[in-house]
C-alpha positions, 0 to 999 in steps of 0.5 A: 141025095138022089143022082137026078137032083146032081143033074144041071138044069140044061141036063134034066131038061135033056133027060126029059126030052130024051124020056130017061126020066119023066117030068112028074118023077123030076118034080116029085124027087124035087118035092121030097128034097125039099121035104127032108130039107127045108125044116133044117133051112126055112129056105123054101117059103111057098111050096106049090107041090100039087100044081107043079105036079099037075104040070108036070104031067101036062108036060110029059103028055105034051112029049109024049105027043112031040110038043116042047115047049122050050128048052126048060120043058118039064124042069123046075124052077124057084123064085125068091119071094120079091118076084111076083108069082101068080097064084102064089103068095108072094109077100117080099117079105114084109107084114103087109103083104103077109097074104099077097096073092099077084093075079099075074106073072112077073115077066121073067116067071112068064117067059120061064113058063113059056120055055116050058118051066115048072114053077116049084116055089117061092124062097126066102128073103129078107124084108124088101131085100134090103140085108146081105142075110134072109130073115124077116117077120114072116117066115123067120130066118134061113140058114146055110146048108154047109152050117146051120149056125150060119146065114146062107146070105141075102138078100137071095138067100133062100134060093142059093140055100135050097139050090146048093142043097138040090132042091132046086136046080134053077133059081132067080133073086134080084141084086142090088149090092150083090143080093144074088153073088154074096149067097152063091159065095156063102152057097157055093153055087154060081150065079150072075148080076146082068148087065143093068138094062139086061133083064125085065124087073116087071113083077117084082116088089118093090119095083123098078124107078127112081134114083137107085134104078140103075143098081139093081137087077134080077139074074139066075143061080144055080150049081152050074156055070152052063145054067146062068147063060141058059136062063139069061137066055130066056129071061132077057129083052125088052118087056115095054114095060122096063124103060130101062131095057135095051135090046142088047143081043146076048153074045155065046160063051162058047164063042170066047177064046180065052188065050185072047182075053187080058184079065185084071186080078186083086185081092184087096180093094182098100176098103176092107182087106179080105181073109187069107182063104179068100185070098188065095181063093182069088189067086187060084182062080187067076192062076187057072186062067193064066193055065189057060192062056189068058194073060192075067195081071195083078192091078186094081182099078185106081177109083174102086176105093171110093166104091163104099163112100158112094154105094152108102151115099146113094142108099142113104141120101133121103134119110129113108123117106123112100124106104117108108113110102114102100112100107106105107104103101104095102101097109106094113106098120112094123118092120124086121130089126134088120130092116130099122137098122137100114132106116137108123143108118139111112137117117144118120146118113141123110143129105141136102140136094146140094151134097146129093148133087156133088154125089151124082156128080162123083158116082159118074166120075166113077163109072167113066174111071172105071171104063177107063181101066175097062179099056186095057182089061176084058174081065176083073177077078176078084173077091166076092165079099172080105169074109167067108161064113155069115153070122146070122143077124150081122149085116150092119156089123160091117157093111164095108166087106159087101164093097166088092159087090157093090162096085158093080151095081155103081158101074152096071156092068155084068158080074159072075160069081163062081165057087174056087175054094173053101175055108178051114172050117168047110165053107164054100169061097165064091170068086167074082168076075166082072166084065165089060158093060153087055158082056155076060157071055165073056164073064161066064167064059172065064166063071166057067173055066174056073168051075172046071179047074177047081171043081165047083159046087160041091154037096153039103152034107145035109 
């Protein structure tokens, strides 16, 4: 792999304003990355080479007058394939909009460009989002770069395959379950959920409202922790267009001293016990924090076990009428296999307004508990999934082991994942760190200090 493609993000971006390399070397060694790479990972779905090119040498006749743009200036980008894009198919990964061209930006790709950004392509998902794999009619599915037998996960698939391969440094998935953090997990790259209310969902389909709005958020990966906090930094705020947007300042890693934080740790969280690896994955990842001088303990916040009951709950609650008023409004008439298995399970899982009512009503009791045990502890380390390596085609075989994500769409609060481990068989194993509600910074302190004692992303050999 070239050495330019190891580079952070925040590194290339230095390098460019230092004219150690130019942008248009950057991007065309990002192009021909993809190039060797994709057809073994179908993770990159719209390439647009000639006008990230074309932009790129915008970019370095704008250094070459001392014009920067922003901190992202001259870098590429990738966005998963729900992230509107203008000028650039943009399907979501279902039928109907097979041939979708937005005519506008969602906000977070505006405010990418106007740091100076190069938009580089769209990768793949699964249809609408809704699998822990990427797969759908259109494209067909994407593999993991460590095994090509194996998912890279989803529904942010694409983006943690072609990132952990070096064809992109940066990229943005949405999260609803844990669509960015299981693929770092799978990937080996880093990645965070913001804080819901944290990040503009403008541009994204399906959009934000309704009952499920709270679950989900759009949020950054990469191969380096450093990356997450400079991304947050650009794509955060207020849009007036969100209402569910809150101007929350977004506080500095660099800031946190980790001897004054107490941190949480388990490994099981009596829903599905994960594998040895994972284990002690997580406790390696606890005993580098407790090196550091944080006080580590090993506890479990008593109502997470009820975390699966009440994520499937709320997913299934209108026996899928939702679901098909997207398909029907995106003129999809047929859907993915993985897609019917959500409906199938939506459908023997619907409920009447009174149940839907006592749902409500358990998923707020949860959340208060869970800020209860917040008030004792700054962070919670834990598993990211039960298992490491993804078959592909089998997310319905055991949704309960995407529990440890989902507690953290139900509470909202923000959620890192960073690589600790890896498996007898080679597999990348993520951990997770979840923080108090607007405490990004404080989670990608602790994701950070992991990296940089058990080493991080590592390149697969590909």
């Amino acid at each position: 792999m070239n050495e330019l493609l190891h580079l952070s993000a925040r590194g290339m971006a230095r390098a460019i304003r230092e004219k150690k390399f130019s942008s248009l070397e950057l991007i065309h060694a990002h192009i021909e990355r993809i190039e060797a790479v994709n057809p073994k990972l179908n993770a990159v779905v719209q390439l647009s080479a000639e006008r990230a090119l074309a932009e790129a040498r915008t970019a370095d006749a704008q250094l070459v007058r001392g014009e920067i743009k922003g901190p992202l200036h001259g870098v590429p980008v990738t966005f998963k394939d729900a992230i509107e894009t203008e000028g650039i198919i943009s399907t979501g990964g279902t039928l109907g909009r097979r041939q979708f061209v937005p005519r506008a930006d969602a906000e977070i790709v505006k405010r990418l460009r106007a740091a100076g950004a190069i938009v580089l392509g769209k990768t793949n998902c699964p249809e609408l989002g809704w699998a822990w794999e990427s797969d759908n009619l259109i494209y067909g599915r994407t593999s993991n770069p460590y095994n090509h037998a194996l998912s890279p996960g989803g529904s942010s698939g694409g983006e943690s395959a072609i990132i952990a391969a070096g064809g992109s440094p940066l990229g943005f998935g949405s999260d609803a379950g844990g669509s960015v953090r299981f693929p770092a997990h799978c990937c080996g790259i880093a990645s965070i959920k913001p804080t819901s209310g944290r990040v503009p969902r403008t541009g994204h389909f399906p959009g934000p409202g309704g009952m499920l709005d709270a679950l989900w958020q759009i949020g950054p990966l990469a191969r380096n922790v450093e990356d997450l906090e400079l991304a947050l930094d650009i794509i955060s705020g207020v849009d007036w267009r969100d209402a569910a947007i809150v101007p929350m300042p977004l506080g500095k890693s660099d800031h946190v001293d980790l001897k004054k934080l107490r941190v949480a740790f388990h490994t099981d969280n009596g829903i599905v016990a994960p594998e040895q690896e994972i284990t002690e994955a997580v406790r390696k990842a606890a005993a580098a924090l407790s090196e550091a001088g944080a006080f580590v303990e090993e506890t479990l916040p008593p109502p997470i076990s009820e975390t699966y009951e009440i994520y499937r709950g709320l997913f299934c609650a209108d026996g899928g009428a939702g679901l098909k008023e997207i398909l029907k409004s995106a003129g999809t008439e047929q859907v993915h296999p993985l897609l019917q298995q959500a409906l199938d399970l939506q459908q023997s899982h619907a409920m009447s307004i009174s149940d839907f009512g006592s749902l409500m009503a358990r998923w707020d009791k949860f959340r208060s508990a869970m800020l209860t045990f917040m008030k004792t502890y700054d962070a919670v380390l834990s598993p990211v999934c039960s298992f490491a390596g993804m078959m592909h085609g089998s997310t319905y075989d055991r949704l309960p082991s995407f529990s440890y994500t989902m507690t953290y769409n139900l509470t909202g609060w923000p959620a890192a994942v960073v690589r600790s481990g890896n498996s007898m068989e080679g597999l990348p194993i993520g951990v997770q760190v979840a923080a108090r509600p607007w405490q990004e910074h404080l989670a990608l302190a602790v994701a950070r200090r992991i990296e940089e004692a058990l080493g991080g992303w590592q390149a697969p050999q590909i």
